[in-house]
Every structure is written in structure tokens, then in C-alpha cells.
N, C-alpha and C positions, 0 to 999 in steps of 0.2 A: 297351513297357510303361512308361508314366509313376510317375516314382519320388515318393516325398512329398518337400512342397514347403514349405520353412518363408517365412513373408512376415511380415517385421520392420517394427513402424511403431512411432514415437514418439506419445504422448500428451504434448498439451501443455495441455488444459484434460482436465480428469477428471470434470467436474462438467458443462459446456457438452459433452464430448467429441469436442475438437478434437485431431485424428489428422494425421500425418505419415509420405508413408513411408521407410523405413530408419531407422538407430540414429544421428539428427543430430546429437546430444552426443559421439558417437567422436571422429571429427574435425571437430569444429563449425567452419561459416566464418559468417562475415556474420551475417545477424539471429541464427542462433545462438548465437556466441560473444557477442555483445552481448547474450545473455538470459543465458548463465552469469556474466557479468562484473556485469551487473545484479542477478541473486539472490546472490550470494556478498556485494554491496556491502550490501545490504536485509540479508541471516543477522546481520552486521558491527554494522551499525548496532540491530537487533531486540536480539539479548545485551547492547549496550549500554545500550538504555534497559530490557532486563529485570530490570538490577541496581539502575536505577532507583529501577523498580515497586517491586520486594520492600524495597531499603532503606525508602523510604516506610512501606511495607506493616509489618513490623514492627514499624514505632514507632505507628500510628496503627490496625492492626487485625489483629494478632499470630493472634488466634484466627479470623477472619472470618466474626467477625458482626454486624459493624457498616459502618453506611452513613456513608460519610465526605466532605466535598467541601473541599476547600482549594485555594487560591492565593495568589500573592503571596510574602511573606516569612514565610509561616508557619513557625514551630521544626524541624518535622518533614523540610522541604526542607532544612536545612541542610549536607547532605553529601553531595548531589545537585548536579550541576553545569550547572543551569540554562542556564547560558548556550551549552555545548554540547549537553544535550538539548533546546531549541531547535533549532539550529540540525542535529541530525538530524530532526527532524517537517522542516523544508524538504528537507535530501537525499533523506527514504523518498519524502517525498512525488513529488518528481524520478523517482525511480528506477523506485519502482512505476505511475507512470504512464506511463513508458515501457516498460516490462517488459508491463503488461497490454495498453496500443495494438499492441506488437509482435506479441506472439500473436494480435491481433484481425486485423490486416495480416496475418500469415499462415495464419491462417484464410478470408479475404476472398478471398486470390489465388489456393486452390485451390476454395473453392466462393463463388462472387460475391453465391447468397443468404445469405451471412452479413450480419449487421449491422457496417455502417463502421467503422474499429477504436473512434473516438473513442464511438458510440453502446454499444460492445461495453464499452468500460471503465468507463460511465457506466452500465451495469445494474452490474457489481459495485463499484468504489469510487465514488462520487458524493460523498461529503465528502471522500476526500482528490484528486479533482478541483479541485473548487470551493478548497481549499484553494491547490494550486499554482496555480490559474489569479489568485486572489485575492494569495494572498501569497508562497508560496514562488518563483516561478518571476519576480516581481517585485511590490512592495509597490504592491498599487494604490493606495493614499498618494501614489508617485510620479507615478502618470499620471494623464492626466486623457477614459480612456477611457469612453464613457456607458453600456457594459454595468456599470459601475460604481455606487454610488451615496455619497451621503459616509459613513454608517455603516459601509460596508464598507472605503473609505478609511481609513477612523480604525482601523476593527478592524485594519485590515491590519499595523499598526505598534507597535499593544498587544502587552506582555507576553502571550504566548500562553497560558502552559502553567495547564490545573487538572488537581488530583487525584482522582478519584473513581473507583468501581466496581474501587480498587485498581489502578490504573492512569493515567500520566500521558493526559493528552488535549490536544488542541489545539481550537480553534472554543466552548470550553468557556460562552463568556459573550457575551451578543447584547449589541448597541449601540445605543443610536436615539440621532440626530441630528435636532435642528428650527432651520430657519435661515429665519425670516419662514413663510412660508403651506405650506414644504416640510418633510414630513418621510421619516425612513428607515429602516430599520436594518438588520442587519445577521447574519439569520437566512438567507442561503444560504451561508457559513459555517459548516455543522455538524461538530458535535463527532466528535473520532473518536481511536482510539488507536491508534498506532505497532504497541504488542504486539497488539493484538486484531486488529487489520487483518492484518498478520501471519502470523500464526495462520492468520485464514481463507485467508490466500494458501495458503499452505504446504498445505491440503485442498485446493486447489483446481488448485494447479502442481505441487508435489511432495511428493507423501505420502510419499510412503518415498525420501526425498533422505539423499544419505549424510552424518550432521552433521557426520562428519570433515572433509569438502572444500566440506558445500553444493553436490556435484553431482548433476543428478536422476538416481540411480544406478537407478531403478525406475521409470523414465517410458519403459520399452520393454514392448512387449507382441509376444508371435510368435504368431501364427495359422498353425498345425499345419495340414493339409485330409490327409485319407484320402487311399491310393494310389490312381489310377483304375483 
């Protein structure tokens, strides 16, 4: 007599519905523990620019119903600390592109027709791609590689950050460059937010992650089957 059989797999996209089998968060090794050290750093960095957001938010659209855009030195920024919310839009950016290629890579190596993990993370962030490949990950400013162009050079080193849609953004402001008969700018650069990007992660990796730890405490699913 065959007795019922429980069969434990991980979800690691819920949206693409990329499965895994057994509970790989138990005792995670290797690309695993590198995906909980990734989201826990992304939770880390999200709450911090969400205090941000709302500081902002408050002072310039309390009730929200107003369409606001700022940057620069504007009053409203002044208790916001620029110079580290910066410099997390470069770490998310890091983190989440390695966090999304990993799950693509591990998707890949158990069904091969998946998409490559870089095509797989360029269906869902595509600006904060082009962002680390642009700027976070090295200022194309500094190099003089010709998937480049100078607008995006020059962007690469500009104060980044605008405010809008109640949320800090990056890529927020295109550039054109004209040097003799050449011109460019600097529209594959787009805009995109820390919290909203985020967010959709968070639907997409871990809906019901535990906010205590930031571990995907609900990215297991058990498939019961009748006795035979």
C-alpha cells in the first residue's frame, strides 16, 4: 500500500513561477545563502530610503494630491541625506541585479529553455540595469567604452537623485550632448525608484517574507497527492 506523499519545492519567482525542489532556505548553501544575504541587504537599504520618501512626502504633498517634481537643493530635501541616498540607488542597484540574474541562473540550470539569466532580469528591471551597467557598477564617465555615449558619460556623474510620484528616483533627467556634427543623450538611463522597484520585487520574490528577519518564510509550497 503506498502511503501519502508530501513533495516540498521552493518558489523563487511567483509571478515567472520558478520552482525548486525541497525547502532551500532551511539550510541554504551557495546561490542560496547569497540570495538571503542579497534580500535582507535590498529590506536594509528599501526602509531606508522609505523614510526618505515620506520625510519628503510630508513636507511637499502631506494629503496626496499633488504632483510634485524636485531636485537639487530644493528646502524640502533638507533632512534627507543625499549624499547616502545616493549612494544606496548604487548598492540596490548592485544587489538587485544580482539577486534577479541568480534566480535566472537558477532557473536556467534546471530547464535550459529558460531565458539567460541577463535576458531574464532585463524583462523585469531594465532601468535599474542600464543604471548599474551605466553608473553604479562604474561611472561610464570613467571609461571610455563605445557601448557608451557622452551623454550618458556626463549623466553618469550628475547628481542623480529627483523627487516625484512621492518618491526619490534616479535616471530622473535626460542629457544631450553636441560636440561638432555629433550629438547624444542620454535616454537609456531611465527613471526608476528604489521603493517602487522594491515593492514589485517583494510580489514577485517574497510575498509573505517574514518582515522580522526578511526571510522568504512563505516561499515553500507542499504538493500533498492522494494515497494510491
Amino acid at each position: 500500500m503506498a502511503s501519502e506523499t508530501d513533495t516540498t519545492v521552493t518558489i523563487l519567482d511567483h509571478i515567472d513561477n520558478i520552482t525548486v525542489p525541497g525547502n532551500v532556505f532551511h539550510e541554504p548553501g551557495n546561490e542560496y545563502w547569497a540570495l538571503i544575504c542579497l534580500q535582507h541587504g535590498m529590506e536594509f537599504l528599501y526602509h531606508q530610503a522609505h523614510r526618505c520618501d515620506q520625510t519628503v512626502k510630508e513636507q511637499v504633498n502631506p494629503d496626496g494630491n499633488v504632483r510634485f517634481f524636485g531636485f537639487g537643493n530644493f528646502p524640502a530635501f533638507a533632512q534627507v541625506p543625499k549624499t547616502l541616498l545616493t549612494c544606496g540607488f548604487h548598492w540596490y542597484a548592485i544587489s538587485a541585479c544580482q539577486y534577479v540574474k541568480t534566480v535566472g541562473a537558477i532557473a536556467r540550470k534546471l530547464d535550459p529553455s529558460r531565458p539567460l539569466p541577463h535576458e531574464y532580469a532585463k524583462n523585469i528591471i531594465p532601468e535599474v540595469i542600464a543604471f548599474r551597467d551605466k553608473v553604479a557598477a562604474h561611472f561610464a564617465w570613467t571609461t571610455e567604452n563605445n557601448r557608451d555615449n557622452d551623454a550618458e558619460r556626463l549623466a553618469s556623474i550628475l547628481p542623480p537623485l529627483t523627487f516625484n510620484d512621492d518618491s526619490f528616483h534616479v535616471g530622473g533627467l535626460t542629457v544631450a550632448v553636441r560636440r561638432g556634427d555629433r550629438a547624444s543623450n542620454s535616454q537609456a538611463i531611465q527613471p526608476w525608484s528604489l521603493c517602487m522597484v522594491h515593492e514589485s520585487l517583494r510580489e514577485r520574490y517574497w510575498p509573505q517574507s517574514d518582515d522580522s528577519t526578511g526571510n522568504p518564510k512563505a516561499a515553500e509550497q507542499t504538493d500533498e497527492r492522494e494515497p494510491e
